[in-house]
N, CA and C of each residue as an Amber inpcrd file, in Angstrom:
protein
   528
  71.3520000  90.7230000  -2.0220000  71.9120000  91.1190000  -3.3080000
  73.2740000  91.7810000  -3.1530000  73.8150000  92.3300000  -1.9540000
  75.4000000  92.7490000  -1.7970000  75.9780000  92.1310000  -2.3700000
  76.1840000  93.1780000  -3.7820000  77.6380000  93.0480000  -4.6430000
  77.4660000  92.1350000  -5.4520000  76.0360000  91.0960000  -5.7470000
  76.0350000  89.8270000  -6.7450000  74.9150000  90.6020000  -8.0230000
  74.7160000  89.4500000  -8.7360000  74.0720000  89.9060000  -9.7020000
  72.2430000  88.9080000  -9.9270000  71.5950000  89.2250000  -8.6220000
  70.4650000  87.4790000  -8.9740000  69.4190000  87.5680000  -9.5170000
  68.8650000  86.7040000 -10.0160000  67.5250000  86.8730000 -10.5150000
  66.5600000  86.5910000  -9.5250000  65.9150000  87.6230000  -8.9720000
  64.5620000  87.2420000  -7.6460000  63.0120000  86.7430000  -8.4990000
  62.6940000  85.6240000  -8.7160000  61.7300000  85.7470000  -9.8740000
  60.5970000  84.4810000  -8.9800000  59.5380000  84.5350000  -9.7600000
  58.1020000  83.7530000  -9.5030000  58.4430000  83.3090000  -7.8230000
  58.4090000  84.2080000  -7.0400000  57.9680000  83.9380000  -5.3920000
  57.2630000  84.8140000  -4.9910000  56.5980000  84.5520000  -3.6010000
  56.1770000  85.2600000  -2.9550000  56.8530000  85.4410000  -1.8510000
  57.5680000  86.5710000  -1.1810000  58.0120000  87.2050000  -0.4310000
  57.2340000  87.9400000   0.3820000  57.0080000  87.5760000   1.8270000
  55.6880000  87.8920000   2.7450000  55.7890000  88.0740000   3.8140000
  55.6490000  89.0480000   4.7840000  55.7870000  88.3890000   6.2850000
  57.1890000  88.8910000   6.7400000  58.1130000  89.3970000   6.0460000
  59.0320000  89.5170000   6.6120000  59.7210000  91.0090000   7.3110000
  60.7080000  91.2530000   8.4820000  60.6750000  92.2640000   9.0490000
  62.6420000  92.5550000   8.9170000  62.8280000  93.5170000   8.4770000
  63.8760000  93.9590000   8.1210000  64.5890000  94.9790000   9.5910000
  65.8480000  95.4000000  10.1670000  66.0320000  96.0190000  11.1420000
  66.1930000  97.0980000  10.5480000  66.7080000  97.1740000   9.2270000
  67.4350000  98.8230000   8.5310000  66.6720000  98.3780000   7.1010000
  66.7240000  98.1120000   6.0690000  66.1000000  98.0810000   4.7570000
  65.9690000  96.9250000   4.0290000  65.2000000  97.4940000   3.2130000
  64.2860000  96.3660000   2.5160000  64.1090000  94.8760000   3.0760000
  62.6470000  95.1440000   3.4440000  62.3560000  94.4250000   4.4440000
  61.5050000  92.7290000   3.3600000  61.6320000  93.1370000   2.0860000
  60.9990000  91.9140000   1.4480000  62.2830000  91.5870000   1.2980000
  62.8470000  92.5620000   0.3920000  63.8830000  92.4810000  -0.6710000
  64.8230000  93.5760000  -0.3030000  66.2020000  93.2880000  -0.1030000
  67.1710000  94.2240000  -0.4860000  68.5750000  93.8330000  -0.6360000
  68.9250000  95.3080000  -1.9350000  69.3890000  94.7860000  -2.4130000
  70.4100000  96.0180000  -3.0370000  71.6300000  96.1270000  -2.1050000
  73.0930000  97.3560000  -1.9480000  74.0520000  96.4330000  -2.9400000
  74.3820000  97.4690000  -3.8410000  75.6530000  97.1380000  -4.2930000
  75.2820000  96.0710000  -5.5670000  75.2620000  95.7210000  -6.8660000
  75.4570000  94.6750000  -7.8570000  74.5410000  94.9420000  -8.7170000
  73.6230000  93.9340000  -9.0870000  72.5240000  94.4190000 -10.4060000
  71.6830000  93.3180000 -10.8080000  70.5210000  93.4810000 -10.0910000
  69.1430000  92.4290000  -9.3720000  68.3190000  92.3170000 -10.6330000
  67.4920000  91.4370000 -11.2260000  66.4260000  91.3540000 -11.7310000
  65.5000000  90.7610000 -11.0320000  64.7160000  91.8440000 -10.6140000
  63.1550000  91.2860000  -9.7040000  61.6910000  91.3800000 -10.4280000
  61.8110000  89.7900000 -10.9650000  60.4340000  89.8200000 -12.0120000
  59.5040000  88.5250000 -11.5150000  58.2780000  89.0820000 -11.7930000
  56.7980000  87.8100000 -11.1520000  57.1550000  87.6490000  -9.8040000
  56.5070000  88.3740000  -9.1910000  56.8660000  87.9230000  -7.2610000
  55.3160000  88.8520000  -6.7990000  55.2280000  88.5010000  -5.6940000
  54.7530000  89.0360000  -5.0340000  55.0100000  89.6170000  -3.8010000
  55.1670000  90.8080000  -3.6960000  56.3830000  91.1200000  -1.9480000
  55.2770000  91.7680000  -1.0940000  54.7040000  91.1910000  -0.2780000
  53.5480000  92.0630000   0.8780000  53.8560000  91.5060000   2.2340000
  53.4060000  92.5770000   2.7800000  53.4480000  92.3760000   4.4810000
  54.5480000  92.2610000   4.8790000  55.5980000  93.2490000   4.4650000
  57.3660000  93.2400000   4.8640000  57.4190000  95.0080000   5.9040000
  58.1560000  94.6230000   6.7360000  58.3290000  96.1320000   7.1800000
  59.9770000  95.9650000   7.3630000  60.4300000  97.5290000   7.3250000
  61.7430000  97.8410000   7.4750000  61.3920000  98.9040000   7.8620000
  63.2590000 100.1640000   8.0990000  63.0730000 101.3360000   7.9330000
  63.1020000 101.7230000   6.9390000  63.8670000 100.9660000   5.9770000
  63.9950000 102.1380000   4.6810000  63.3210000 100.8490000   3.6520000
  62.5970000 101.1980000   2.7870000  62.4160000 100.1880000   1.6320000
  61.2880000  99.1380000   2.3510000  60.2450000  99.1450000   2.5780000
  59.5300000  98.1250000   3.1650000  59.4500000  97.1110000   2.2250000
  58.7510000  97.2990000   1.1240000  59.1800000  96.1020000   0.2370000
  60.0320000  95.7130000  -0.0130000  61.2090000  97.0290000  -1.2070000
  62.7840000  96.5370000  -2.3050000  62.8590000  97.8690000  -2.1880000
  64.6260000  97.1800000  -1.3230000  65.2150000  98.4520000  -0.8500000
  66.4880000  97.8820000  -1.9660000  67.0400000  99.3820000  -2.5540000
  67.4420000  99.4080000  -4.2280000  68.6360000 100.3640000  -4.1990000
  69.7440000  99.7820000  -3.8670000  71.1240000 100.7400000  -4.1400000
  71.8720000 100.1510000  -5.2680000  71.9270000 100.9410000  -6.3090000
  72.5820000 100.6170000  -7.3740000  72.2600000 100.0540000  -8.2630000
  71.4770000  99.0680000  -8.5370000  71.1180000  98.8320000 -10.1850000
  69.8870000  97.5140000  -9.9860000  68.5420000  98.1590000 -10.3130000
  67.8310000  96.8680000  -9.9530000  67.0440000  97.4250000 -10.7910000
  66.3830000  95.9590000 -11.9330000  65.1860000  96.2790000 -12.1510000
  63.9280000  95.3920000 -12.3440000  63.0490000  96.1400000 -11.7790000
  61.9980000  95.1160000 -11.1340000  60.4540000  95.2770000 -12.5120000
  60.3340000  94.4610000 -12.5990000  59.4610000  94.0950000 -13.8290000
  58.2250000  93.1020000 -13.4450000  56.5760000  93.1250000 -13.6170000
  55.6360000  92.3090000 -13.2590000  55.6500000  91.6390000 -12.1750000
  55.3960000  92.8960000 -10.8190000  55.1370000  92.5480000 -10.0050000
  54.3300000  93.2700000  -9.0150000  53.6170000  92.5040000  -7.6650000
  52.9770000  93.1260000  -6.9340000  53.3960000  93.3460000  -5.6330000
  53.4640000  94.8120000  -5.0460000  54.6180000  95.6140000  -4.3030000
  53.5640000  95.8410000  -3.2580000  52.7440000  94.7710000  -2.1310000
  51.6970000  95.7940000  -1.4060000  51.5890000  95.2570000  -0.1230000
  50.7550000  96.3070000   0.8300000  50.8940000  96.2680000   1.9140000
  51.9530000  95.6930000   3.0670000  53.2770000  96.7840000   2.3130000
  54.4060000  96.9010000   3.1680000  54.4910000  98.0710000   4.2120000
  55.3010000  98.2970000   4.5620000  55.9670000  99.3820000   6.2380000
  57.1370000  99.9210000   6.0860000  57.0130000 101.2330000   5.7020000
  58.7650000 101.3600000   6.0170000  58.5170000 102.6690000   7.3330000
  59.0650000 102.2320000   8.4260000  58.7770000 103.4020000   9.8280000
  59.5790000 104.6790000   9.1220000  60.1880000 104.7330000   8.0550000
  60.8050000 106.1040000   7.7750000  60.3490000 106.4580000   5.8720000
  61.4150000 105.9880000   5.5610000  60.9440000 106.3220000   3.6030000
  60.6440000 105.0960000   3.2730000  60.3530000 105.4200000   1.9820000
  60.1490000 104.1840000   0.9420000  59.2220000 103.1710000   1.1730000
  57.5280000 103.1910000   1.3990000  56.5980000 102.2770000   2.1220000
  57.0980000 101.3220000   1.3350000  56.8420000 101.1620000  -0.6050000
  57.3440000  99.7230000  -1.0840000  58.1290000  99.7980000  -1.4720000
  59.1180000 100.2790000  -2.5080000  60.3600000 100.5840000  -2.4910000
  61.1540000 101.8040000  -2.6000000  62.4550000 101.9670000  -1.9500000
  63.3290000 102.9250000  -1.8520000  64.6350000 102.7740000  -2.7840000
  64.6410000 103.2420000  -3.1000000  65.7900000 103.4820000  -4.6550000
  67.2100000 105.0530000  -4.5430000  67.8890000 104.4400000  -4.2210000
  69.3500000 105.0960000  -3.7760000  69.9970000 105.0160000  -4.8560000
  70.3640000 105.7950000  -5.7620000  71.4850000 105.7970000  -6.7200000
  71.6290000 104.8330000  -7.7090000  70.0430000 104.9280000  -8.3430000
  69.5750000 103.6710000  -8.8580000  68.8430000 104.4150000  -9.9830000
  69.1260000 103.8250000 -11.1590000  68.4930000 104.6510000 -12.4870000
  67.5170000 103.2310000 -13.1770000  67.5570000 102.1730000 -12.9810000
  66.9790000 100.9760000 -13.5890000  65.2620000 101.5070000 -13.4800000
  65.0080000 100.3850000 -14.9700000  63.2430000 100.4400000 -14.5230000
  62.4300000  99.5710000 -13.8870000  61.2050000  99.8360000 -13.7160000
  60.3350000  99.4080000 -13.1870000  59.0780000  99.8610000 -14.1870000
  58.6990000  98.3390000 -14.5970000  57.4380000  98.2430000 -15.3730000
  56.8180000  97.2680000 -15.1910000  55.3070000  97.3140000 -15.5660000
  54.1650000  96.6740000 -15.0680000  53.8730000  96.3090000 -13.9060000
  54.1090000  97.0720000 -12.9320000  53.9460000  97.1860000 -11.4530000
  52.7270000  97.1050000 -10.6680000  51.9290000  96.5950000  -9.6570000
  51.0350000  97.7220000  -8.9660000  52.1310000  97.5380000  -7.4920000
  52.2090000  98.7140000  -7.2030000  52.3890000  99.4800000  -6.1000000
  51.6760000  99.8960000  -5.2630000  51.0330000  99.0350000  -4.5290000
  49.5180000  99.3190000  -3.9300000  49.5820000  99.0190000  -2.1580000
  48.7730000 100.0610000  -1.7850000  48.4830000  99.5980000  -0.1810000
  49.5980000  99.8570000   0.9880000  51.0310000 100.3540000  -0.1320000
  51.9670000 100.9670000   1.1300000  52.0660000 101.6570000   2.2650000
  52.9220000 101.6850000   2.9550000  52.7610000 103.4250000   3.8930000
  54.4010000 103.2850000   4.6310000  54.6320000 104.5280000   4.6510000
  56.0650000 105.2630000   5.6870000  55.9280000 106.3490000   5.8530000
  56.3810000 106.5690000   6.3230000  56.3340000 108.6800000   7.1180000
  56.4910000 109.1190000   5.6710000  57.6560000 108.9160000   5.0400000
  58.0490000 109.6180000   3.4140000  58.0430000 108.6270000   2.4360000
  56.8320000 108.8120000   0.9680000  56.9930000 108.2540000   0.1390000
  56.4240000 106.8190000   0.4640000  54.8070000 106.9030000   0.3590000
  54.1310000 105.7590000   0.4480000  54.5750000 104.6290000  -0.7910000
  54.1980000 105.0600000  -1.4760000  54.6230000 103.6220000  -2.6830000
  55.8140000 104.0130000  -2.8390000  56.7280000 105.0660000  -2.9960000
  57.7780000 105.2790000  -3.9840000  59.0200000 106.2700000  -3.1950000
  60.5180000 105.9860000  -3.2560000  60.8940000 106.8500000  -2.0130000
  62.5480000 106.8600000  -3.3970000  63.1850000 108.3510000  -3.7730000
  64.0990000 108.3750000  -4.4350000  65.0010000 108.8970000  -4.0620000
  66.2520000 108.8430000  -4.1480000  67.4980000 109.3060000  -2.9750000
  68.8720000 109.7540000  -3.9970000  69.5670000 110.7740000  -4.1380000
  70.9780000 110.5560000  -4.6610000  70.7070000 110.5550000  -6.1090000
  70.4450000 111.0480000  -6.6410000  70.6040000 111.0860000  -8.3250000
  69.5420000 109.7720000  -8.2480000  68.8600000 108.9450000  -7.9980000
  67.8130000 107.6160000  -8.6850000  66.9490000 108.3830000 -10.1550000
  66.9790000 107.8270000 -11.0440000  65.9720000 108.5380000 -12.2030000
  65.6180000 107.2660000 -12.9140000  65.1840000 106.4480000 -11.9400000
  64.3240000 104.9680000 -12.4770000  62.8950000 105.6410000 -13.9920000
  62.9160000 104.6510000 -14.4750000  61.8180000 105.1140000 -15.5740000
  60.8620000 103.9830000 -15.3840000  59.2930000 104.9660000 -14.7440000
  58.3330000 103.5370000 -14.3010000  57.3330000 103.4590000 -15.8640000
  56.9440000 102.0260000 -15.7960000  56.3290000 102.3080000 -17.4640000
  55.3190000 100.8670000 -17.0860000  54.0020000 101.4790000 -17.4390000
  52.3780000 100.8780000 -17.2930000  52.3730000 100.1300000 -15.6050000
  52.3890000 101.0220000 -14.8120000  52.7950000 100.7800000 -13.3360000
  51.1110000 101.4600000 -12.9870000  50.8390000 100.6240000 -11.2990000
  49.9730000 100.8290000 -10.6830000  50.4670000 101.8260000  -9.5390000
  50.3060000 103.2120000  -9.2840000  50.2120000 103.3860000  -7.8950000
  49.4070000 103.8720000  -6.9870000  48.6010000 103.6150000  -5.9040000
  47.2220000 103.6630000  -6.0590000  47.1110000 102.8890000  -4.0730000
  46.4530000 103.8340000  -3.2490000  46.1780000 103.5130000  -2.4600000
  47.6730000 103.4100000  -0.9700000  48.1670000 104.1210000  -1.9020000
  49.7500000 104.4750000  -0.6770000  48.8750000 105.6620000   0.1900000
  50.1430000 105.1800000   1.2980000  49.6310000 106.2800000   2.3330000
  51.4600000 106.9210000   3.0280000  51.3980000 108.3840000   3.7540000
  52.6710000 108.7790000   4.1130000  51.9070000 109.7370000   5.1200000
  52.3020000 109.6270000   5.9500000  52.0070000 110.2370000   7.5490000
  52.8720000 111.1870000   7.7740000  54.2800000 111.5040000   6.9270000
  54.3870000 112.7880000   6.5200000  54.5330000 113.7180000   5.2450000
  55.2690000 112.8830000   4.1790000  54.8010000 113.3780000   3.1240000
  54.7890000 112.6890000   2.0380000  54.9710000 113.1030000   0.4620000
  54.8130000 111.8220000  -0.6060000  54.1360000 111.1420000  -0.3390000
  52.4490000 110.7340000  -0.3700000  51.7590000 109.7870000  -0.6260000
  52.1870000 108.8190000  -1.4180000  51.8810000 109.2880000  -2.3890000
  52.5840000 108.5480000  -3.7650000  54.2100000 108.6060000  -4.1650000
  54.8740000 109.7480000  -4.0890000  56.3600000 109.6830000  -4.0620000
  57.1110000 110.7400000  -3.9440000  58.0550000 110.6780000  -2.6800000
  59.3160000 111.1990000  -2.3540000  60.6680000 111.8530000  -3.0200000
  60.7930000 113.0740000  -3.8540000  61.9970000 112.6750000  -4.3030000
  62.3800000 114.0060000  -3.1720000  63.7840000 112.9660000  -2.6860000
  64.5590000 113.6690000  -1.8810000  65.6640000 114.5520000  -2.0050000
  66.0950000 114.6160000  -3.8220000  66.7410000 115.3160000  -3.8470000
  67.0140000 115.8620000  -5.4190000  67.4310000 116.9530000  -5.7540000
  66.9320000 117.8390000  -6.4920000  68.1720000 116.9270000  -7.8950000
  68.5860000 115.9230000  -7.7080000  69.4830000 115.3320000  -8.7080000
  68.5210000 113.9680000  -8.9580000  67.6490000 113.5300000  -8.4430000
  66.4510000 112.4910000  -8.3650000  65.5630000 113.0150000  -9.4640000
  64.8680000 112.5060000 -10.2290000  63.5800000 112.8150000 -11.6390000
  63.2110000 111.2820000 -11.5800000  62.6170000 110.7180000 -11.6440000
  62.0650000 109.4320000 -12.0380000  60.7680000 110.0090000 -13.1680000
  60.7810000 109.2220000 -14.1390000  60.3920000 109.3020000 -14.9870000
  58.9290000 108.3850000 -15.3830000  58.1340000 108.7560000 -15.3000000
  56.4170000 108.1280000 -15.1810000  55.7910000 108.2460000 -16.8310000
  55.5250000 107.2870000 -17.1530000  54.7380000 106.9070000 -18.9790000
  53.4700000 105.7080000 -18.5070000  52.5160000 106.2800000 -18.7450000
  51.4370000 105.0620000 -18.9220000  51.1290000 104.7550000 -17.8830000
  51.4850000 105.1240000 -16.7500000  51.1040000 105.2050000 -15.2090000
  49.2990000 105.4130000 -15.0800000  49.0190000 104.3040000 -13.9870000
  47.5400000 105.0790000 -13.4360000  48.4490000 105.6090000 -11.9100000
  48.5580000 107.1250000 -11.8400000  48.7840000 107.0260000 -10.3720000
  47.7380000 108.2030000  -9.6500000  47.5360000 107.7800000  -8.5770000
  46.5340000 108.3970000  -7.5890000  46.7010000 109.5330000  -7.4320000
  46.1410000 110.5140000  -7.5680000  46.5970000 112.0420000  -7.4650000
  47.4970000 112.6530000  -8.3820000  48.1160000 111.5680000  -9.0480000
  48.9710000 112.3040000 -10.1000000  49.9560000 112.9130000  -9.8530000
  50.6850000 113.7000000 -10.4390000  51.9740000 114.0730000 -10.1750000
  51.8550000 115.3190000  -8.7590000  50.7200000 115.4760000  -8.6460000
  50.4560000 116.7560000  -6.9860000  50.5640000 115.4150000  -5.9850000
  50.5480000 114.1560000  -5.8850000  50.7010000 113.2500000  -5.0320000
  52.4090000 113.1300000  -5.0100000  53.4210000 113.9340000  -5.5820000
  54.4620000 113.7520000  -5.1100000  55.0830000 114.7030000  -3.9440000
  56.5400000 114.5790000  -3.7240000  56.4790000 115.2370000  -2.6210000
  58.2160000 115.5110000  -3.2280000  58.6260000 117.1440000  -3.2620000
  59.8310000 116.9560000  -3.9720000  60.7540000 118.1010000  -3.1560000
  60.3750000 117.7850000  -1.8740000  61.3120000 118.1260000  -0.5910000
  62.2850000 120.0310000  -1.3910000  60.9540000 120.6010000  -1.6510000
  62.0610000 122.1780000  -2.1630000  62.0900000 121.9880000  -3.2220000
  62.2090000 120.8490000  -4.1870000  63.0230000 120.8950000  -4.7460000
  62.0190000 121.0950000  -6.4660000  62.2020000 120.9760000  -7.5330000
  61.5140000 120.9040000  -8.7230000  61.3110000 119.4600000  -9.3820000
  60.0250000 119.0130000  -9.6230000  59.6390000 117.8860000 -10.2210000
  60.5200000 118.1700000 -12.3870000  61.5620000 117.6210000 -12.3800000
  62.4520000 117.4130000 -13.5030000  62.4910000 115.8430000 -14.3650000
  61.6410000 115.3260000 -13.8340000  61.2230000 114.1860000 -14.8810000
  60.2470000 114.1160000 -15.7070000  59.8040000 112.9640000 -16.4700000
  58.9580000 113.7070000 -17.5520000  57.7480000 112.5810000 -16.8820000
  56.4830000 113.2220000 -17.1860000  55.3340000 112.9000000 -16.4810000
  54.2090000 112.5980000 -17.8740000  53.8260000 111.4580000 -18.6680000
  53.4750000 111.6200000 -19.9010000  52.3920000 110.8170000 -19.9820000
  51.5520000 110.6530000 -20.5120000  50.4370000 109.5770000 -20.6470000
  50.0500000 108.9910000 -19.9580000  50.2900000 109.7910000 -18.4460000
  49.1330000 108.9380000 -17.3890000  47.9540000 108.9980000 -17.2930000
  47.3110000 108.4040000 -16.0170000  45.6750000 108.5470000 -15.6890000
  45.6240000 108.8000000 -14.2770000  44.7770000 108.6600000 -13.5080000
  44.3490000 108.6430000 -12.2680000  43.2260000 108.0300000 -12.0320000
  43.1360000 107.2440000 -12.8540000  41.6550000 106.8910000 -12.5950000
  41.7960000 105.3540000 -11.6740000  40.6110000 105.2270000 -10.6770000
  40.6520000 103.8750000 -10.1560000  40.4720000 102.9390000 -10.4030000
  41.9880000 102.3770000 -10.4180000  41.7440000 101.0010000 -10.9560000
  40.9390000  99.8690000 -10.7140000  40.0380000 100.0730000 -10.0710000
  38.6630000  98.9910000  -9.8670000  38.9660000  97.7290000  -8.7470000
  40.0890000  97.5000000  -8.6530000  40.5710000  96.1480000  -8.0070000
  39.5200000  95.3030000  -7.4560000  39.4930000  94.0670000  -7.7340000
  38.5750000  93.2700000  -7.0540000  38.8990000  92.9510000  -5.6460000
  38.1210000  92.7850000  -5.0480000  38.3760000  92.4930000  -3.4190000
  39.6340000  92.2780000  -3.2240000  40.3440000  93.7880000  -3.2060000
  41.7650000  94.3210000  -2.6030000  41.7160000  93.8510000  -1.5970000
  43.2220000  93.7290000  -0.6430000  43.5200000  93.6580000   0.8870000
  43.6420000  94.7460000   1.3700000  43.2420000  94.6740000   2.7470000
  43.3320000  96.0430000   3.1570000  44.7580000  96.8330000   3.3350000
């Protein structure tokens, strides 16, 4: 996505291994629409799924069992305010920010999103914000632990957190 504008739509993106970010998808610099895909089994360092500098927004899709060896298990979002709706975000893991990793002012707005079953070996299960100009904004969310599943490095949770749940979403014979 450097610097273009594409539509990433109805694929599956699988299998793939990134050296620095986003290891399904990434995508520095321009302004992405990532809708109907499926992105699993991608590792990177940053962004294992959709790694997100500058303007992306990702709509009906499934974000799971990716790798990021540092932030962002499925995606990492750098200076990125776009949304993300109807998501599941499921089955991630990175040291910081299993499903969700926010960097530099990002204040994405997630809306009827899954997150549920991330893992972080050091912190943010569910999500990372790294810096005190970062809020991402959660409506209609089922997420796992809820807003104590974030991780806001010092700093104060400043987004608005509204009509979620936590409850388990039931999934039928998930992947591991």
């Amino acid at each position: 996505c450097n610097g273009s504008s594409p539509m990433v739509s109805n694929n599956i993106i699988s299998n793939n291994n990134s050296g620095n970010y986003g290891g399904g998808i990434g995508c520095a610099g321009g302004s992405s629409n990532i809708t109907n895909n499926t992105i699993s089994n991608n590792t990177a360092i940053l962004g294992g799924g959709i790694f997100s500098n500058w303007s992306s927004i990702i709509t009906n899709n499934t974000v799971a069992n990716n790798t990021a060896s540092s932030n962002g298990g499925g995606i990492y979002y750098l200076q990125n305010n776009s949304g993300i709706t109807n998501c599941s975000i499921i089955n991630n893991s990175a040291a910081n920010g299993g499903a969700f990793y926010c960097d530099q002012a990002s204040t994405p707005t997630f809306r009827n999103c899954i997150l549920w079953g991330n893992t972080a070996s050091t912190s943010g299960v569910q999500v990372f914000i790294n810096d005190a100009a970062s809020a991402p904004n959660f409506y209609y969310c089922d997420v796992q632990g809820g807003s104590v599943a974030f991780e806001l490095n010092g700093n104060f949770y400043t987004g608005t957190y509204s009509n979620n749940i936590t409850a388990d979403p039931l999934f039928v014979s998930p992947s591991g």
